[in-house]
SEBA-112552 format. One record per residue (C-alpha): residue in three letters; x, y, z. Coordinates in steps of 0.001 Angstrom, whole numbers. Layout:
<atom fikol="ala" c1="X" c2="Y" c3="Z"/>
...
This chain:
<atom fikol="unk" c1="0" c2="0" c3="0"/>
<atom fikol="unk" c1="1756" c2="3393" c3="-990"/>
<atom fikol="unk" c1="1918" c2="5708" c3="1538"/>
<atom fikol="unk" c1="-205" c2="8269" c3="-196"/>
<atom fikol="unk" c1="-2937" c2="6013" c3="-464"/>
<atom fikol="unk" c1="-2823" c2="5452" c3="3145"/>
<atom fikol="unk" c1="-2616" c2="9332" c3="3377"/>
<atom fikol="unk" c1="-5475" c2="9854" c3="1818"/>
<atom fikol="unk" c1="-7637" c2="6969" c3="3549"/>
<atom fikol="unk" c1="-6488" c2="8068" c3="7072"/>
<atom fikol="unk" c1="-7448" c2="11535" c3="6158"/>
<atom fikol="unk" c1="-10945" c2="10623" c3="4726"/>
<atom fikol="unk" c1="-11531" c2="8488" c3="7478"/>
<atom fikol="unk" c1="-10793" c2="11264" c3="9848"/>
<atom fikol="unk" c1="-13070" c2="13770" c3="8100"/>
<atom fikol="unk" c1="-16146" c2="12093" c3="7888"/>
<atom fikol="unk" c1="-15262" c2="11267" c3="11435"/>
<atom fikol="unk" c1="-15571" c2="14598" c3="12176"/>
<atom fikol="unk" c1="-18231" c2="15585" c3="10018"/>
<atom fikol="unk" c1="-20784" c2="13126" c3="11828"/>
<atom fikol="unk" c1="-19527" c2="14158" c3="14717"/>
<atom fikol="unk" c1="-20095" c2="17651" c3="14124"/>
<atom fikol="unk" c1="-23723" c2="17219" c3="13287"/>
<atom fikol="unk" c1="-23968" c2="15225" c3="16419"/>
<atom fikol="unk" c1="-22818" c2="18635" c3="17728"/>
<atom fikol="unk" c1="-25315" c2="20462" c3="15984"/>
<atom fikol="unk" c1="-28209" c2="17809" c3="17588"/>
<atom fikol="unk" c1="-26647" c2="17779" c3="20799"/>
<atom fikol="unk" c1="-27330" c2="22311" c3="20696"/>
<atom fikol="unk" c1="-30906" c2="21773" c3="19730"/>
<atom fikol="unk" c1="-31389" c2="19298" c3="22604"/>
<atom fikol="unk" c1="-29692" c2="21369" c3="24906"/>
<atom fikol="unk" c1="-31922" c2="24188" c3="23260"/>
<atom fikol="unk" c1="-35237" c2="22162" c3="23575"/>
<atom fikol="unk" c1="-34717" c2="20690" c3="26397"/>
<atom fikol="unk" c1="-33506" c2="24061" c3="28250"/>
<atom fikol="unk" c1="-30781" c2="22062" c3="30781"/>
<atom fikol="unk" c1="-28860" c2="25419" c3="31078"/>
<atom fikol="unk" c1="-31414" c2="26864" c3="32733"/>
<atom fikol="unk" c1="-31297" c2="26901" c3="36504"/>
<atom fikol="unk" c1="-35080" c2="26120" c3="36687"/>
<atom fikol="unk" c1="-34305" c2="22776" c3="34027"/>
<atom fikol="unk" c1="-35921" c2="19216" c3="35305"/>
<atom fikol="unk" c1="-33696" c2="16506" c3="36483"/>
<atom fikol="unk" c1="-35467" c2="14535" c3="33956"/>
<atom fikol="unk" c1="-33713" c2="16942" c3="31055"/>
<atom fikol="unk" c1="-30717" c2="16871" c3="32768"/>
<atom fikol="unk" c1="-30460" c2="13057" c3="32325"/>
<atom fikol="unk" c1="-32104" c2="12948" c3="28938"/>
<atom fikol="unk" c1="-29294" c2="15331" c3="27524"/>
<atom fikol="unk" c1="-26889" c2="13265" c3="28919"/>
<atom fikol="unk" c1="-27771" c2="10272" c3="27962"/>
<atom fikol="unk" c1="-28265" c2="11598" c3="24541"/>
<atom fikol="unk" c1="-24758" c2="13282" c3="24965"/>
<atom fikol="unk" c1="-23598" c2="9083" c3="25755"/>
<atom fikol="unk" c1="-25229" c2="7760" c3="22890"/>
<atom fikol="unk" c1="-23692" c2="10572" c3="20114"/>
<atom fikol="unk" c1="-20290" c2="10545" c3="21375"/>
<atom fikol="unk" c1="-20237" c2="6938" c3="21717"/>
<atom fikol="unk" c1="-21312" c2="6592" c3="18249"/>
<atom fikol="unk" c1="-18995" c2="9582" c3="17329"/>
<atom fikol="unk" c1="-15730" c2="7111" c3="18399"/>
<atom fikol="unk" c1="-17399" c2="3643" c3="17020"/>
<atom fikol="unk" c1="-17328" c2="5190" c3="13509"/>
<atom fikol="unk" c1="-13662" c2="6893" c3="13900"/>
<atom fikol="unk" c1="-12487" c2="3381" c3="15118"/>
<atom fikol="unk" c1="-14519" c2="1509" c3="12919"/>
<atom fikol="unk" c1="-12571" c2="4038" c3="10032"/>
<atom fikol="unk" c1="-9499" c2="4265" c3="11323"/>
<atom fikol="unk" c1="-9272" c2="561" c3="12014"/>
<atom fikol="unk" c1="-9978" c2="-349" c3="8160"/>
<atom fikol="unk" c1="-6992" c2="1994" c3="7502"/>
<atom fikol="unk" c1="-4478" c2="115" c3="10450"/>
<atom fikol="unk" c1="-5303" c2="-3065" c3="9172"/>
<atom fikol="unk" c1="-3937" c2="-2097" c3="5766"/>
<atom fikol="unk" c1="-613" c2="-1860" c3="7666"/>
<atom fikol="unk" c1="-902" c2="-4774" c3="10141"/>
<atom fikol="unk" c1="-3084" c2="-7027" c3="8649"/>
<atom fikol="unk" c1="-3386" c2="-8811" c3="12081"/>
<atom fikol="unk" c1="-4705" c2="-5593" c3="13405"/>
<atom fikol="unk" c1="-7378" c2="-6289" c3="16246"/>
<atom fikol="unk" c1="-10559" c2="-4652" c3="14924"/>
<atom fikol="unk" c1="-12758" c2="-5514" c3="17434"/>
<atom fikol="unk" c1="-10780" c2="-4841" c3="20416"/>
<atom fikol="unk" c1="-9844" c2="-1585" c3="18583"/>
<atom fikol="unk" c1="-13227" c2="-962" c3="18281"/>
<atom fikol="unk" c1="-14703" c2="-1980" c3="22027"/>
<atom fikol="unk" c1="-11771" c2="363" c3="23753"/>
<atom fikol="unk" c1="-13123" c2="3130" c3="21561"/>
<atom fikol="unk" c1="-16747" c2="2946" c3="22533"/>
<atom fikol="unk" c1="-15611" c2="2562" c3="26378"/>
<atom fikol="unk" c1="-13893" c2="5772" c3="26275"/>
<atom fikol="unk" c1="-16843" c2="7447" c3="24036"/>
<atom fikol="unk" c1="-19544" c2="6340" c3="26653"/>
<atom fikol="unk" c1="-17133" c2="7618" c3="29501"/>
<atom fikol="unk" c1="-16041" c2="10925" c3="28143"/>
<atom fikol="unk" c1="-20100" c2="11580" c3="26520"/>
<atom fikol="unk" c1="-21323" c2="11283" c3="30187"/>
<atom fikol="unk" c1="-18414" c2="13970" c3="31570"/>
<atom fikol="unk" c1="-19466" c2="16123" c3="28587"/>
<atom fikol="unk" c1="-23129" c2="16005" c3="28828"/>
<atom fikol="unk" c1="-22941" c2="16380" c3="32646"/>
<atom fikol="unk" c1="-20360" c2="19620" c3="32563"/>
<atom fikol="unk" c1="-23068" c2="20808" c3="29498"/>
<atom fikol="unk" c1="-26209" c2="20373" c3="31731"/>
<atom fikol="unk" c1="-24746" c2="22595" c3="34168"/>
<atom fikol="unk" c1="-26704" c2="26402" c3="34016"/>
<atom fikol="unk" c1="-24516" c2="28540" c3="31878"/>
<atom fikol="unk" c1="-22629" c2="31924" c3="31796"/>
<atom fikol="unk" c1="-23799" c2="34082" c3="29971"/>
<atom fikol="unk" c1="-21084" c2="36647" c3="30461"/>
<atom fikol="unk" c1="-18902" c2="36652" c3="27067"/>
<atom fikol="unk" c1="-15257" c2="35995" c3="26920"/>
<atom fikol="unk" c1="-12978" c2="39265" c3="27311"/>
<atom fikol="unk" c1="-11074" c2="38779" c3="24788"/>
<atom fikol="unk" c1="-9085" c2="42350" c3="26141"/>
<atom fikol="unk" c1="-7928" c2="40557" c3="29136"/>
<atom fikol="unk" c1="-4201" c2="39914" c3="28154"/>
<atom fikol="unk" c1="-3202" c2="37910" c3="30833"/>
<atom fikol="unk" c1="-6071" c2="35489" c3="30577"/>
<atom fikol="unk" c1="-5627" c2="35539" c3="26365"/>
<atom fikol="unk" c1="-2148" c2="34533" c3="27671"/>
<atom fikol="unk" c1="-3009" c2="32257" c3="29993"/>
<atom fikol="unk" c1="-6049" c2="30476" c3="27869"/>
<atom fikol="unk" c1="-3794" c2="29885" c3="24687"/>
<atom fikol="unk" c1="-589" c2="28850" c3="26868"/>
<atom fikol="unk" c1="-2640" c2="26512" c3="28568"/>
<atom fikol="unk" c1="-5066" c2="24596" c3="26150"/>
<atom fikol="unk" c1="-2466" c2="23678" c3="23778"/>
<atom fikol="unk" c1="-653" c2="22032" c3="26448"/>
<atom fikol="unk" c1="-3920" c2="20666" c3="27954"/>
<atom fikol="unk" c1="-4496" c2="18951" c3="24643"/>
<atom fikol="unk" c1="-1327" c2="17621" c3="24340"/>
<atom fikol="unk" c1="-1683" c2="15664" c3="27940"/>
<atom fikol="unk" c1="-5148" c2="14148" c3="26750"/>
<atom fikol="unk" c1="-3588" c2="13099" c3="23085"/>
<atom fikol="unk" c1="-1083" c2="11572" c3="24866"/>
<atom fikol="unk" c1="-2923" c2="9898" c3="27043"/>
<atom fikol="unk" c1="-5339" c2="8491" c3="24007"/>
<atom fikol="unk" c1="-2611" c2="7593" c3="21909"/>
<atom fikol="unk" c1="-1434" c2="5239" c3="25037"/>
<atom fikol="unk" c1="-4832" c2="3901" c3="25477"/>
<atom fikol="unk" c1="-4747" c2="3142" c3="21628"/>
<atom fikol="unk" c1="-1351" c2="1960" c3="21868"/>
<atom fikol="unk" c1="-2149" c2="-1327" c3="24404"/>
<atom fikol="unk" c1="-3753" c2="-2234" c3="21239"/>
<atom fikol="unk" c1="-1669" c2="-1573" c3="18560"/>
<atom fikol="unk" c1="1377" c2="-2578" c3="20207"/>
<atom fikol="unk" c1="130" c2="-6594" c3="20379"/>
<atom fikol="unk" c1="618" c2="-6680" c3="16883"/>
<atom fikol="unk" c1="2541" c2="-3784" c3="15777"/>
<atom fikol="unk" c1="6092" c2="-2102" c3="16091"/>
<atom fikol="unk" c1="6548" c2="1536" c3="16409"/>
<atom fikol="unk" c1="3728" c2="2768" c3="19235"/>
<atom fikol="unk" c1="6134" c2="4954" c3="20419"/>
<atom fikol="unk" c1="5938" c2="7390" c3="17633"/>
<atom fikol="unk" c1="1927" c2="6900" c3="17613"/>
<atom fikol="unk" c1="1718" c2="8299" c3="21215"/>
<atom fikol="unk" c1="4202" c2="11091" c3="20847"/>
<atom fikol="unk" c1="2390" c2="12366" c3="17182"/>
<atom fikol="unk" c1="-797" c2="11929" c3="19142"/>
<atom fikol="unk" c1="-42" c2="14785" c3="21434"/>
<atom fikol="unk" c1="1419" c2="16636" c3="18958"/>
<atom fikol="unk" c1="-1543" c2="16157" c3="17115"/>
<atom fikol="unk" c1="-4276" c2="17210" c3="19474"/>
<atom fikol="unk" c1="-2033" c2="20177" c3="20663"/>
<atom fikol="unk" c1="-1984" c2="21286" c3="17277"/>
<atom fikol="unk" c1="-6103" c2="20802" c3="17551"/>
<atom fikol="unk" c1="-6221" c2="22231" c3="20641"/>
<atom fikol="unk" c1="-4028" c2="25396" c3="19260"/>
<atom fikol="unk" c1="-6565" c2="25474" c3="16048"/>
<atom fikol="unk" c1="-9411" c2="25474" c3="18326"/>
<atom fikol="unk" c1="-9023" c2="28034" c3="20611"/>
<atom fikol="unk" c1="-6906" c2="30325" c3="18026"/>
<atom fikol="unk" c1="-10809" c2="30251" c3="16481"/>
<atom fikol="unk" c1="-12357" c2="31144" c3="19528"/>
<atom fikol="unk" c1="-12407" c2="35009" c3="19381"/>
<atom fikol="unk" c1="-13710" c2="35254" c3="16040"/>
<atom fikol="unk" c1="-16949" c2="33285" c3="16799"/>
<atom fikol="unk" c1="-20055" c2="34671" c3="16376"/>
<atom fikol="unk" c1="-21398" c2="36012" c3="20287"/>
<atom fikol="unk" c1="-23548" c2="33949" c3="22459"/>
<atom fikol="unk" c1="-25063" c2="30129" c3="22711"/>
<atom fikol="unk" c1="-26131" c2="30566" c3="19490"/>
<atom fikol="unk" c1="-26507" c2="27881" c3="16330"/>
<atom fikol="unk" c1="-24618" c2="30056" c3="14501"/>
<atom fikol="unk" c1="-21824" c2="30032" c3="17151"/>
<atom fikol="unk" c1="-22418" c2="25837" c3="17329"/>
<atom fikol="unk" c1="-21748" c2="26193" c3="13918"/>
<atom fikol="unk" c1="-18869" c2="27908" c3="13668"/>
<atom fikol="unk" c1="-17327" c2="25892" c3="16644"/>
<atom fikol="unk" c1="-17995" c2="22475" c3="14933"/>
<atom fikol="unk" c1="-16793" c2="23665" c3="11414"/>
<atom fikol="unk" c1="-13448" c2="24731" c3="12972"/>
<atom fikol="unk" c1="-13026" c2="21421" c3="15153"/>
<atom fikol="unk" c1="-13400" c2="19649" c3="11881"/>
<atom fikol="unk" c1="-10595" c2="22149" c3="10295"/>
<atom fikol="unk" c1="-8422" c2="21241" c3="13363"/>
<atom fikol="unk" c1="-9206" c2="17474" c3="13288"/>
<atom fikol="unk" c1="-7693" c2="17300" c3="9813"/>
<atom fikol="unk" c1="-5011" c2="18827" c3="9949"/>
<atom fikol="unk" c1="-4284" c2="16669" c3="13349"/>
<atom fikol="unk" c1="-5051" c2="13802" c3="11035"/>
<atom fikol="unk" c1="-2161" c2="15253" c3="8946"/>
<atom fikol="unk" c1="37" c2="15321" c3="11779"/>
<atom fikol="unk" c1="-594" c2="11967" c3="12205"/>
<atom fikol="unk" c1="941" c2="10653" c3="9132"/>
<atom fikol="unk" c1="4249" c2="9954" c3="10051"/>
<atom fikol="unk" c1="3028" c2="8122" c3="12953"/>
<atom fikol="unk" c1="1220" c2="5738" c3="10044"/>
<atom fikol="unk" c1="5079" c2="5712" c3="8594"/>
<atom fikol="unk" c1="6491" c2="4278" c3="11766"/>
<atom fikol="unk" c1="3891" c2="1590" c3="12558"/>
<atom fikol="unk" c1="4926" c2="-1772" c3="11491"/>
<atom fikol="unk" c1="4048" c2="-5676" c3="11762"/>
<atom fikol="unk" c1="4827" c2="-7010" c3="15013"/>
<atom fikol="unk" c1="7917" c2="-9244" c3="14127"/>
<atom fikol="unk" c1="8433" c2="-12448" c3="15739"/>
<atom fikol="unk" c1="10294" c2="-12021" c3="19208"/>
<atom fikol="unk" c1="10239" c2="-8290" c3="19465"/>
Protein backbone atom coordinates (compact mmCIF):
# COMPACT_ATOMS: atom_id res chain seq x y z
CA UNK A 1 0.00 0.00 0.00
CA UNK A 2 1.76 3.39 -0.99
CA UNK A 3 1.92 5.71 1.54
CA UNK A 4 -0.20 8.27 -0.20
CA UNK A 5 -2.94 6.01 -0.46
CA UNK A 6 -2.82 5.45 3.14
CA UNK A 7 -2.62 9.33 3.38
CA UNK A 8 -5.48 9.85 1.82
CA UNK A 9 -7.64 6.97 3.55
CA UNK A 10 -6.49 8.07 7.07
CA UNK A 11 -7.45 11.54 6.16
CA UNK A 12 -10.94 10.62 4.73
CA UNK A 13 -11.53 8.49 7.48
CA UNK A 14 -10.79 11.26 9.85
CA UNK A 15 -13.07 13.77 8.10
CA UNK A 16 -16.15 12.09 7.89
CA UNK A 17 -15.26 11.27 11.43
CA UNK A 18 -15.57 14.60 12.18
CA UNK A 19 -18.23 15.59 10.02
CA UNK A 20 -20.78 13.13 11.83
CA UNK A 21 -19.53 14.16 14.72
CA UNK A 22 -20.10 17.65 14.12
CA UNK A 23 -23.72 17.22 13.29
CA UNK A 24 -23.97 15.23 16.42
CA UNK A 25 -22.82 18.63 17.73
CA UNK A 26 -25.32 20.46 15.98
CA UNK A 27 -28.21 17.81 17.59
CA UNK A 28 -26.65 17.78 20.80
CA UNK A 29 -27.33 22.31 20.70
CA UNK A 30 -30.91 21.77 19.73
CA UNK A 31 -31.39 19.30 22.60
CA UNK A 32 -29.69 21.37 24.91
CA UNK A 33 -31.92 24.19 23.26
CA UNK A 34 -35.24 22.16 23.57
CA UNK A 35 -34.72 20.69 26.40
CA UNK A 36 -33.51 24.06 28.25
CA UNK A 37 -30.78 22.06 30.78
CA UNK A 38 -28.86 25.42 31.08
CA UNK A 39 -31.41 26.86 32.73
CA UNK A 40 -31.30 26.90 36.50
CA UNK A 41 -35.08 26.12 36.69
CA UNK A 42 -34.30 22.78 34.03
CA UNK A 43 -35.92 19.22 35.30
CA UNK A 44 -33.70 16.51 36.48
CA UNK A 45 -35.47 14.53 33.96
CA UNK A 46 -33.71 16.94 31.05
CA UNK A 47 -30.72 16.87 32.77
CA UNK A 48 -30.46 13.06 32.32
CA UNK A 49 -32.10 12.95 28.94
CA UNK A 50 -29.29 15.33 27.52
CA UNK A 51 -26.89 13.26 28.92
CA UNK A 52 -27.77 10.27 27.96
CA UNK A 53 -28.26 11.60 24.54
CA UNK A 54 -24.76 13.28 24.96
CA UNK A 55 -23.60 9.08 25.76
CA UNK A 56 -25.23 7.76 22.89
CA UNK A 57 -23.69 10.57 20.11
CA UNK A 58 -20.29 10.55 21.38
CA UNK A 59 -20.24 6.94 21.72
CA UNK A 60 -21.31 6.59 18.25
CA UNK A 61 -18.99 9.58 17.33
CA UNK A 62 -15.73 7.11 18.40
CA UNK A 63 -17.40 3.64 17.02
CA UNK A 64 -17.33 5.19 13.51
CA UNK A 65 -13.66 6.89 13.90
CA UNK A 66 -12.49 3.38 15.12
CA UNK A 67 -14.52 1.51 12.92
CA UNK A 68 -12.57 4.04 10.03
CA UNK A 69 -9.50 4.26 11.32
CA UNK A 70 -9.27 0.56 12.01
CA UNK A 71 -9.98 -0.35 8.16
CA UNK A 72 -6.99 1.99 7.50
CA UNK A 73 -4.48 0.11 10.45
CA UNK A 74 -5.30 -3.07 9.17
CA UNK A 75 -3.94 -2.10 5.77
CA UNK A 76 -0.61 -1.86 7.67
CA UNK A 77 -0.90 -4.77 10.14
CA UNK A 78 -3.08 -7.03 8.65
CA UNK A 79 -3.39 -8.81 12.08
CA UNK A 80 -4.70 -5.59 13.41
CA UNK A 81 -7.38 -6.29 16.25
CA UNK A 82 -10.56 -4.65 14.92
CA UNK A 83 -12.76 -5.51 17.43
CA UNK A 84 -10.78 -4.84 20.42
CA UNK A 85 -9.84 -1.58 18.58
CA UNK A 86 -13.23 -0.96 18.28
CA UNK A 87 -14.70 -1.98 22.03
CA UNK A 88 -11.77 0.36 23.75
CA UNK A 89 -13.12 3.13 21.56
CA UNK A 90 -16.75 2.95 22.53
CA UNK A 91 -15.61 2.56 26.38
CA UNK A 92 -13.89 5.77 26.27
CA UNK A 93 -16.84 7.45 24.04
CA UNK A 94 -19.54 6.34 26.65
CA UNK A 95 -17.13 7.62 29.50
CA UNK A 96 -16.04 10.92 28.14
CA UNK A 97 -20.10 11.58 26.52
CA UNK A 98 -21.32 11.28 30.19
CA UNK A 99 -18.41 13.97 31.57
CA UNK A 100 -19.47 16.12 28.59
CA UNK A 101 -23.13 16.00 28.83
CA UNK A 102 -22.94 16.38 32.65
CA UNK A 103 -20.36 19.62 32.56
CA UNK A 104 -23.07 20.81 29.50
CA UNK A 105 -26.21 20.37 31.73
CA UNK A 106 -24.75 22.59 34.17
CA UNK A 107 -26.70 26.40 34.02
CA UNK A 108 -24.52 28.54 31.88
CA UNK A 109 -22.63 31.92 31.80
CA UNK A 110 -23.80 34.08 29.97
CA UNK A 111 -21.08 36.65 30.46
CA UNK A 112 -18.90 36.65 27.07
CA UNK A 113 -15.26 36.00 26.92
CA UNK A 114 -12.98 39.27 27.31
CA UNK A 115 -11.07 38.78 24.79
CA UNK A 116 -9.08 42.35 26.14
CA UNK A 117 -7.93 40.56 29.14
CA UNK A 118 -4.20 39.91 28.15
CA UNK A 119 -3.20 37.91 30.83
CA UNK A 120 -6.07 35.49 30.58
CA UNK A 121 -5.63 35.54 26.36
CA UNK A 122 -2.15 34.53 27.67
CA UNK A 123 -3.01 32.26 29.99
CA UNK A 124 -6.05 30.48 27.87
CA UNK A 125 -3.79 29.88 24.69
CA UNK A 126 -0.59 28.85 26.87
CA UNK A 127 -2.64 26.51 28.57
CA UNK A 128 -5.07 24.60 26.15
CA UNK A 129 -2.47 23.68 23.78
CA UNK A 130 -0.65 22.03 26.45
CA UNK A 131 -3.92 20.67 27.95
CA UNK A 132 -4.50 18.95 24.64
CA UNK A 133 -1.33 17.62 24.34
CA UNK A 134 -1.68 15.66 27.94
CA UNK A 135 -5.15 14.15 26.75
CA UNK A 136 -3.59 13.10 23.09
CA UNK A 137 -1.08 11.57 24.87
CA UNK A 138 -2.92 9.90 27.04
CA UNK A 139 -5.34 8.49 24.01
CA UNK A 140 -2.61 7.59 21.91
CA UNK A 141 -1.43 5.24 25.04
CA UNK A 142 -4.83 3.90 25.48
CA UNK A 143 -4.75 3.14 21.63
CA UNK A 144 -1.35 1.96 21.87
CA UNK A 145 -2.15 -1.33 24.40
CA UNK A 146 -3.75 -2.23 21.24
CA UNK A 147 -1.67 -1.57 18.56
CA UNK A 148 1.38 -2.58 20.21
CA UNK A 149 0.13 -6.59 20.38
CA UNK A 150 0.62 -6.68 16.88
CA UNK A 151 2.54 -3.78 15.78
CA UNK A 152 6.09 -2.10 16.09
CA UNK A 153 6.55 1.54 16.41
CA UNK A 154 3.73 2.77 19.23
CA UNK A 155 6.13 4.95 20.42
CA UNK A 156 5.94 7.39 17.63
CA UNK A 157 1.93 6.90 17.61
CA UNK A 158 1.72 8.30 21.21
CA UNK A 159 4.20 11.09 20.85
CA UNK A 160 2.39 12.37 17.18
CA UNK A 161 -0.80 11.93 19.14
CA UNK A 162 -0.04 14.79 21.43
CA UNK A 163 1.42 16.64 18.96
CA UNK A 164 -1.54 16.16 17.12
CA UNK A 165 -4.28 17.21 19.47
CA UNK A 166 -2.03 20.18 20.66
CA UNK A 167 -1.98 21.29 17.28
CA UNK A 168 -6.10 20.80 17.55
CA UNK A 169 -6.22 22.23 20.64
CA UNK A 170 -4.03 25.40 19.26
CA UNK A 171 -6.56 25.47 16.05
CA UNK A 172 -9.41 25.47 18.33
CA UNK A 173 -9.02 28.03 20.61
CA UNK A 174 -6.91 30.33 18.03
CA UNK A 175 -10.81 30.25 16.48
CA UNK A 176 -12.36 31.14 19.53
CA UNK A 177 -12.41 35.01 19.38
CA UNK A 178 -13.71 35.25 16.04
CA UNK A 179 -16.95 33.28 16.80
CA UNK A 180 -20.06 34.67 16.38
CA UNK A 181 -21.40 36.01 20.29
CA UNK A 182 -23.55 33.95 22.46
CA UNK A 183 -25.06 30.13 22.71
CA UNK A 184 -26.13 30.57 19.49
CA UNK A 185 -26.51 27.88 16.33
CA UNK A 186 -24.62 30.06 14.50
CA UNK A 187 -21.82 30.03 17.15
CA UNK A 188 -22.42 25.84 17.33
CA UNK A 189 -21.75 26.19 13.92
CA UNK A 190 -18.87 27.91 13.67
CA UNK A 191 -17.33 25.89 16.64
CA UNK A 192 -18.00 22.47 14.93
CA UNK A 193 -16.79 23.66 11.41
CA UNK A 194 -13.45 24.73 12.97
CA UNK A 195 -13.03 21.42 15.15
CA UNK A 196 -13.40 19.65 11.88
CA UNK A 197 -10.59 22.15 10.30
CA UNK A 198 -8.42 21.24 13.36
CA UNK A 199 -9.21 17.47 13.29
CA UNK A 200 -7.69 17.30 9.81
CA UNK A 201 -5.01 18.83 9.95
CA UNK A 202 -4.28 16.67 13.35
CA UNK A 203 -5.05 13.80 11.04
CA UNK A 204 -2.16 15.25 8.95
CA UNK A 205 0.04 15.32 11.78
CA UNK A 206 -0.59 11.97 12.20
CA UNK A 207 0.94 10.65 9.13
CA UNK A 208 4.25 9.95 10.05
CA UNK A 209 3.03 8.12 12.95
CA UNK A 210 1.22 5.74 10.04
CA UNK A 211 5.08 5.71 8.59
CA UNK A 212 6.49 4.28 11.77
CA UNK A 213 3.89 1.59 12.56
CA UNK A 214 4.93 -1.77 11.49
CA UNK A 215 4.05 -5.68 11.76
CA UNK A 216 4.83 -7.01 15.01
CA UNK A 217 7.92 -9.24 14.13
CA UNK A 218 8.43 -12.45 15.74
CA UNK A 219 10.29 -12.02 19.21
CA UNK A 220 10.24 -8.29 19.47
Amino acid sequence: MHISDLARRWIAANFITMVATAAFGLVGFWVRYLLDVESADAALSARICYVAAEIVMTAAGLALYAQLTGAVLRRIVPAFPWRSWIAMHLVIGLVVGAGVGALLAQPGDSEPIDWNDTGFVLFTFALVPVAGAVLGAVFGALQALILRRVADGVGPWIAFSSLAASVTAAIVVGALPFSPLGPTFASEAFSQSVDVLGAVIGAVVMLPALRHLRPRTTGS
